[in-house]
MARRO-385959 format. One line per 8 residues: number of its first residue (from 1); for each residue x, z, y of C-alpha. Coordinates in nm, 3 decimals, m for minus. Each point is the difference from the previous one (the first is absolute). Example, Ala and Ser with C-alpha at 12.3 -4.5 7.8 and 13.67 -1.06 7.14 Angstrom:
# residues 2
1 = 1.230 0.780 m0.450; 0.137 m0.066 0.344 .
This chain:
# residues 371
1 = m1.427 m10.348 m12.971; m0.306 0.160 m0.091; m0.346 m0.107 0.053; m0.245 0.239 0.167; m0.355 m0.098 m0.072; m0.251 0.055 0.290; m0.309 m0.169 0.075; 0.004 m0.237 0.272 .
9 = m0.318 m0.096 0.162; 0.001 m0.152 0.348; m0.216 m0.182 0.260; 0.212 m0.287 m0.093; m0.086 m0.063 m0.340; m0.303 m0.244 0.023; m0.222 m0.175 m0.337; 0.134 m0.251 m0.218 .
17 = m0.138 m0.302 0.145; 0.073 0.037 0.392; 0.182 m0.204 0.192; 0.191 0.223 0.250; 0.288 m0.047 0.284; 0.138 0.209 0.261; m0.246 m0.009 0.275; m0.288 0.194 m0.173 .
25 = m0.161 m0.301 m0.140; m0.170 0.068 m0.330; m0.250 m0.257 m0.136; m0.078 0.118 m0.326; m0.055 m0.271 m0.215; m0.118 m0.078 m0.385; 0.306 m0.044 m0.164; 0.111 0.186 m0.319 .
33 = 0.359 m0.101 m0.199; m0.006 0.025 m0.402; 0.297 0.192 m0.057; 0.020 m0.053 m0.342; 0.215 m0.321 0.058; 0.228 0.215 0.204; 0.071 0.179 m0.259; 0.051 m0.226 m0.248 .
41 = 0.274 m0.227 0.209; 0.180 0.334 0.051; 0.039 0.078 m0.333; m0.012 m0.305 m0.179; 0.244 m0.190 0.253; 0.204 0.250 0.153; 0.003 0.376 m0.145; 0.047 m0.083 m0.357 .
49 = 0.236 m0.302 0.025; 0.216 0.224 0.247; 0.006 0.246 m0.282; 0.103 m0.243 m0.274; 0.269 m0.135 0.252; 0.150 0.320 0.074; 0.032 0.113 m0.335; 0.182 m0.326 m0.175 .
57 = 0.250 0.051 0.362; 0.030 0.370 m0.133; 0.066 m0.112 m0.326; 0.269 m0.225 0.128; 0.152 0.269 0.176; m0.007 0.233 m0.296; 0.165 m0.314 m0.193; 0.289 0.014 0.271 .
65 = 0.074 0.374 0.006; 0.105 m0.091 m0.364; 0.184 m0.265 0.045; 0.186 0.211 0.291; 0.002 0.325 m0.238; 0.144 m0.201 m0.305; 0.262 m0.180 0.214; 0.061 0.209 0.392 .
73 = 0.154 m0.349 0.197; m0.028 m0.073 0.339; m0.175 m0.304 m0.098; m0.246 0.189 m0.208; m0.056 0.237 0.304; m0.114 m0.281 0.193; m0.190 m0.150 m0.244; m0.207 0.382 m0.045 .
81 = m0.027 0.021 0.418; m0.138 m0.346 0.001; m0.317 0.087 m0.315; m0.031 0.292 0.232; m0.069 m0.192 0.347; m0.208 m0.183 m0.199; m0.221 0.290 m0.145; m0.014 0.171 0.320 .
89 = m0.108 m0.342 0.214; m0.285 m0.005 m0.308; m0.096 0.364 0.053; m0.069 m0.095 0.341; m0.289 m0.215 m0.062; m0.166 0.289 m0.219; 0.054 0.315 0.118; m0.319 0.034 0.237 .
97 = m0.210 m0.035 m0.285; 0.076 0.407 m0.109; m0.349 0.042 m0.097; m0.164 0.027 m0.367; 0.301 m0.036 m0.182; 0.282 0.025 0.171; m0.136 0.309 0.185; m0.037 0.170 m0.317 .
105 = 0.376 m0.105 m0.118; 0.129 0.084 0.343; 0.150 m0.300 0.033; 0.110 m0.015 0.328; 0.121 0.365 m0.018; 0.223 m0.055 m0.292; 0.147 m0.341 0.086; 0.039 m0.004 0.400 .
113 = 0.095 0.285 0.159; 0.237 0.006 0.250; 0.247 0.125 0.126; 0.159 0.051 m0.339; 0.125 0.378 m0.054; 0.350 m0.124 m0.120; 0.079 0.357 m0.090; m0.249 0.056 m0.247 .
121 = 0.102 m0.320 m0.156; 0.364 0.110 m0.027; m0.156 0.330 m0.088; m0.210 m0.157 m0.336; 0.291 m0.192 m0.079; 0.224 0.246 0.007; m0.226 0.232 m0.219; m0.064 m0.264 m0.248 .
129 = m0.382 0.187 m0.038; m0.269 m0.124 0.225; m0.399 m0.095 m0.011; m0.070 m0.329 0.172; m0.344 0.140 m0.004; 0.013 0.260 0.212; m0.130 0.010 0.339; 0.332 0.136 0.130 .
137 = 0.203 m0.289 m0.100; m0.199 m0.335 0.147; 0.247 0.027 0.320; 0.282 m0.034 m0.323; m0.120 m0.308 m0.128; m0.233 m0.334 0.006; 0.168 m0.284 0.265; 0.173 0.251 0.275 .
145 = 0.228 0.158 m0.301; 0.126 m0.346 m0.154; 0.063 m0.104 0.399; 0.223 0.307 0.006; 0.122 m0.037 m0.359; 0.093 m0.360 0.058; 0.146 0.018 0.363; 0.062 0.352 0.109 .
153 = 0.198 0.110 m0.253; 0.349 m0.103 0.145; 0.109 m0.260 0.256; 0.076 m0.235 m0.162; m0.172 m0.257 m0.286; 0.345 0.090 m0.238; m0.005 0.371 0.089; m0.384 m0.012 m0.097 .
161 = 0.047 m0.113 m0.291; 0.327 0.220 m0.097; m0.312 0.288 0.022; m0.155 m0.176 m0.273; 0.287 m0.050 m0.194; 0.195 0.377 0.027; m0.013 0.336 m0.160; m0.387 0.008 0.126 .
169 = m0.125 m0.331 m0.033; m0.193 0.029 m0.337; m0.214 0.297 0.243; 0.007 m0.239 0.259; m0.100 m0.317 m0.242; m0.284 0.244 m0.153; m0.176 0.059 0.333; m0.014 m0.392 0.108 .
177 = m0.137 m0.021 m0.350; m0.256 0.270 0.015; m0.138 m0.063 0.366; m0.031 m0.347 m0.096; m0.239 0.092 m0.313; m0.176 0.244 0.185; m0.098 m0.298 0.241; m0.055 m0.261 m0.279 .
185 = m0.230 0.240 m0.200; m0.196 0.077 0.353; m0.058 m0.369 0.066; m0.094 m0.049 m0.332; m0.271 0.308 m0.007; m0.166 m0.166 0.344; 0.022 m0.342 m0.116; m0.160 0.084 m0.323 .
193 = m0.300 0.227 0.120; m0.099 m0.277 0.241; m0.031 m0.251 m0.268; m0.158 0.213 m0.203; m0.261 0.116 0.103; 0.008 0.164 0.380; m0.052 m0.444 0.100; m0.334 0.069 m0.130 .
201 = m0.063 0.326 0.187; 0.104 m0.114 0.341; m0.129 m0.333 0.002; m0.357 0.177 m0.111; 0.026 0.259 0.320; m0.089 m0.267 0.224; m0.252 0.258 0.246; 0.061 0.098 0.348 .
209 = 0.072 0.399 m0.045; 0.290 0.166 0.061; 0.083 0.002 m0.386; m0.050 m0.364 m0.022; 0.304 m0.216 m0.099; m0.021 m0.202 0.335; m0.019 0.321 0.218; 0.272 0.179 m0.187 .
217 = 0.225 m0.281 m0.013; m0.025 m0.056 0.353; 0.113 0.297 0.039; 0.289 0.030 m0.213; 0.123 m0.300 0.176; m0.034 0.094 0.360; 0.124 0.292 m0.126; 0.328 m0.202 m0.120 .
225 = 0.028 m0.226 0.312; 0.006 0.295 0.233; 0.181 0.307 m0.184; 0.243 m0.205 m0.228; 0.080 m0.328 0.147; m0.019 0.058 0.394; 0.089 0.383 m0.008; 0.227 m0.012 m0.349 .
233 = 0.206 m0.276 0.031; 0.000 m0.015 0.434; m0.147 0.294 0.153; 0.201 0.276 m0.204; 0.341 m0.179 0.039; m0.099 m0.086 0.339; m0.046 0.408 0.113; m0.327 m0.136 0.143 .
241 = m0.149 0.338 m0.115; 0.269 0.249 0.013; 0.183 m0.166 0.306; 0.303 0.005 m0.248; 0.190 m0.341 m0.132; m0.013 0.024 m0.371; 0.205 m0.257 m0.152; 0.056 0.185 m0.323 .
249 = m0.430 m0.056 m0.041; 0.046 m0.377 m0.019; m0.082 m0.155 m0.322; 0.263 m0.073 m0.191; 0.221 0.136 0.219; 0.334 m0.009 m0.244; m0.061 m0.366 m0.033; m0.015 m0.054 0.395 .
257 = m0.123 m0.302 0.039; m0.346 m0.064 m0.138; m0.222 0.218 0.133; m0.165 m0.264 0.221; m0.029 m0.189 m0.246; m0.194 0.226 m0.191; m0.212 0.067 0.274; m0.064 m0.319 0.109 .
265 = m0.109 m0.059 m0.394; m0.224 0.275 0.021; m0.182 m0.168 0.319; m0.034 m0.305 m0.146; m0.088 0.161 m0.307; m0.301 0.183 0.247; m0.098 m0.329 0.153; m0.018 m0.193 m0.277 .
273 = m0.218 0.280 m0.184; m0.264 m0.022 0.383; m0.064 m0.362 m0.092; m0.028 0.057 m0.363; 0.310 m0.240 m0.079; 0.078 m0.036 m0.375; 0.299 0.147 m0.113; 0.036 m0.229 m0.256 .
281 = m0.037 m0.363 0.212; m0.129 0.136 0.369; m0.299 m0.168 0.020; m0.256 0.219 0.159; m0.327 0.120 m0.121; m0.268 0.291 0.118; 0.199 0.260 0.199; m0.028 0.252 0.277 .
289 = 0.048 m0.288 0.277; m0.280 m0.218 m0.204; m0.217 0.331 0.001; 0.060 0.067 0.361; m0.057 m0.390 0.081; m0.368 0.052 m0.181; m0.077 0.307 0.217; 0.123 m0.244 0.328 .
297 = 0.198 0.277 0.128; 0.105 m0.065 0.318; 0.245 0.227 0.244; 0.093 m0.091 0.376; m0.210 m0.332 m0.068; 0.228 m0.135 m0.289; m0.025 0.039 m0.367; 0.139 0.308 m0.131 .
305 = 0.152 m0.146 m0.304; 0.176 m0.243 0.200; 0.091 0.247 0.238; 0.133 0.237 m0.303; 0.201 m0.312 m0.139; 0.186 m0.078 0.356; 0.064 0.368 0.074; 0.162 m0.052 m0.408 .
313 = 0.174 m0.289 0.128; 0.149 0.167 0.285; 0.096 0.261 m0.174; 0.254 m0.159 m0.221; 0.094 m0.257 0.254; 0.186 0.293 0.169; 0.116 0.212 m0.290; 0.178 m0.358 m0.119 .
321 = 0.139 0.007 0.300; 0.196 0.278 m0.042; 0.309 0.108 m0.142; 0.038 0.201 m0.346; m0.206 0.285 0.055; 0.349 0.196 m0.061; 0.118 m0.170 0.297; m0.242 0.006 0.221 .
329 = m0.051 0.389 m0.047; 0.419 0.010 0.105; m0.099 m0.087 0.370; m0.112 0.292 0.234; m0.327 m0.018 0.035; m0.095 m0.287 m0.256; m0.220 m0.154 0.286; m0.042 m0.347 m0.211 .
337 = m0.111 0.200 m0.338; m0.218 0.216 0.206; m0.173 m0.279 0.164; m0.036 m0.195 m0.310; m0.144 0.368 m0.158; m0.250 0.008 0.291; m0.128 m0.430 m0.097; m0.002 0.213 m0.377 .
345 = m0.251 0.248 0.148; m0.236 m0.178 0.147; m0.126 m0.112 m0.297; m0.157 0.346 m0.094; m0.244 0.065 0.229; m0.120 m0.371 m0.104; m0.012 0.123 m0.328; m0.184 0.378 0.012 .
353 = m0.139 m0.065 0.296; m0.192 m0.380 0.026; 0.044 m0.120 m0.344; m0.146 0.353 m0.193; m0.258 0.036 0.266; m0.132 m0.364 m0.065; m0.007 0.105 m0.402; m0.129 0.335 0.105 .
361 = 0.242 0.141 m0.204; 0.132 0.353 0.091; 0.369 0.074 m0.019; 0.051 0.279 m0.200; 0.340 0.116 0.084; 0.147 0.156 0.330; 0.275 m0.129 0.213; 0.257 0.274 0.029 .
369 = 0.242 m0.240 0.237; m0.097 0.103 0.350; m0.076 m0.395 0.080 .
C-alpha cells in the first residue's frame, strides 16, 4: 500500500486550543500544548527502546537459524519457530514508526510482506543466485518467508526438517541464513540512525506544520492503524474490500495459528503508543491522549480520549473473543470476525476525523478502501 499525498483541508479542522464536540459547540479557548515533551517520551521511551528490543530478538533469531543450520532436529526447529514468534510479536510494537529511518531502510517493505510468494522463494533457492536487495524479492523474504520456510515446507515437523537435511538442504539452510541477515542488518541500520543522530532531529521539529515530527508522525501512524492493522491483518483476509475470503492474506498464514495474536499485539502496541505508555516499564508520560486532554476535546459530551480508549477496549474485547483468525475465516460468512472488524473500525474516524481536527493536523494520505 501506497500513500497518495493530497491536501486535506476541511470545515472540520478547528485551532489548537478549542474545545469542540458534536453539536457545533466551539469555544475557543487559550490553551497551547508544548510538543516538545511529546516528542521526547516518544523517542526516548518508546521508538528507540522498541528498536534496541527488536534487534537483540533478531539477533536471537539469527543465533537460532545456526543452531538449526549446524544441527536440522525437530527440536532445533522448534527452538528457531519459537526466536521467530518472538521477533515477530517485537516487530509488532515498532512497525508504525516507518518514518525517518525506517522509511528510508524500507523496513516494513523488506521484513513484512505478506502473503509470501512461496514460488520465488523455491525459485532463489533453487538458483542458488539472488539479491535480497532488490525490490522484486521483499514478498521472498523478511517474517512471511521463514513462516513458510519453517511450516509450509511439508506436513509434517520430521518431513520439514528431512528438506533441510536432503540433496537441497545446504540451498535451503543458505536462504534461512541469508533472510535472517538481511533482517538483522535492517534492524541494526534503523536502530543505529535513531541513536545517532535522527533523536536529535525529530525531537528538535517540535512545530505545528505539516513537516513537523508531531504532524508527520501522526500520520504515519493513522496511516498504520487503518491500512496495515485493520485492513492488513482483518480487512484483506476478511474480503471486506473485494467481497472475496482471503485466507491465504492472513499473517502468518503457514503457521495458522497466531495471527490474532499478532494483531491483537499490534493494538495494544497502538493503544499503548495513544497514552504514551513506556515500552520499557508502561508508565505513561505526554502523549496524544495527554495532548488531546489539554485541548479538552470533547465529542457527543464525553472526552474524546476516553471515548478513543473504550472504542480500543471494545475492540479487542471482541477480537479475543474469537477463534484463530484461520478459523474463524473457515465459517461462511465469518459474521463474528466481521463484527469484531467493524468494533476495529470505528476507531478511525476517531482518529482522522476528531482527534487530527482537534490538533489541526491535516491527513496527508487518501483512503483508497471505499469505507
Amino acid at each position: 500500500m501506497k500513500k497518495l499525498i493530497v491536501l486535506f483541508v476541511g470545515v472540520l479542522l478547528v485551532a489548537v486550543g478549542c474545545s469542540s464536540d458534536d453539536n457545533g459547540n466551539n469555544d475557543p479557548q487559550d490553551i497551547s500544548f508544548d510538543r516538545a515533551p511529546l516528542l521526547i517520551n516518544w523517542a526516548d521511551n518508546t521508538i528507540i527502546p522498541g528498536y534496541i528490543d527488536f534487534s537483540g530478538e533478531v539477533s536471537d533469531l539469527k543465533n537460532a537459524v545456526g543452531a538449526f543450520n549446524g544441527a536440522p532436529s525437530v527440536s532445533n526447529l522448534n527452538g528457531l519457530r519459537s526466536e521467530w514468534l518472538e521477533a515477530y510479536t517485537t516487530w509488532q510494537r515498532i512497525s508504525m514508526f516507518e518514518n525517518g529511518p525506517a522509511e528510508s531502510a524500507g523496513l516494513r517493505f523488506n521484513v513484512n510482506i505478506y502473503p509470501t510468494n512461496a514460488t520465488l522463494i523455491e525459485e532463489n533457492i533453487a538458483n542458488g543466485t539472488y539479491d535480497l536487495g532488490l525490490s522484486s524479492n521483499r514478498a521472498a523474504k523478511g517474517f512471511p518467508a521463514l513462516d513458510y520456510l519453517l511450516y509450509g515446507l511439508a506436513a509434517s515437523d520430521e518431513d520439514i526438517v528431512a528438506k533441510y537435511e536432503g540433496s537441497e538442504g545446504e540451498a535451503y539452510r543458505n536462504y534461512l541464513r541469508d533472510i535472517t541477515d538481511d533482517m538483522k542488518a535492517l534492524a541494526d541500520q534503523v536502530r543505529d540512525e535513531w541513536q545517532s543522530g535522527f533523536r536529535n532531529t525529530f525531537v528538535n521539529n517540535d512545530g505545528s506544520s505539516s513537516t513537523a515530527a508531531v504532524d508527520r508522525l501522526v500520520n504515519d501512524y493513522i496511516f498504520y492503524y487503518e491500512k496495515h492493522l485493520r485492513a492488513g491483518k482483518m480487512g484483506i483476509p476478511l474480503g471486506v474490500f473485494s467481497g472475496t475470503i482471503l485466507p491465504e492474506n492472513l499473517e502468518a498464514f503457514y503457521n495458522g495459528e497466531i495471527s490474532k495474536q499478532l494483531f491483537i499485539e499490534g493494538l495494544n502496541a497502538v493503544q499503548d503508543f495513544f497514552n504514551g505508555r513506556s515500552y520499557a516499564n508502561g508508565t505513561e508520560g505526554a502523549s496524544l491522549k495527554s495532548y488531546l486532554n489539554a485541548l479538552n476535546t470533547v465529542k457527543d459530551g464525553t472526552n474524546l480520549a476516553t471515548l478513543i480508549n473504550d472504542q480500543f477496549n471494545t475492540a479487542r474485547s471482541r477480537v479475543q473473543a474469537l477463534q484463530s483468525f484461520q478459523q474463524e475465516l473457515e465459517n461462511n460468512p465469518p459474521t463474528a470476525m466481521l463484527q469484531a472488524y467493524d468494533e476495529v473500525q470505528k476507531v478511525v474516524p476517531l482518529f482522522k476525523v476528531d482527534m487530527v481536527s482537534a490538533m489541526s493536523i491535516s491527513i496527508d494520505f487518501v483512503d483508497a478502501d471505499g469505507d
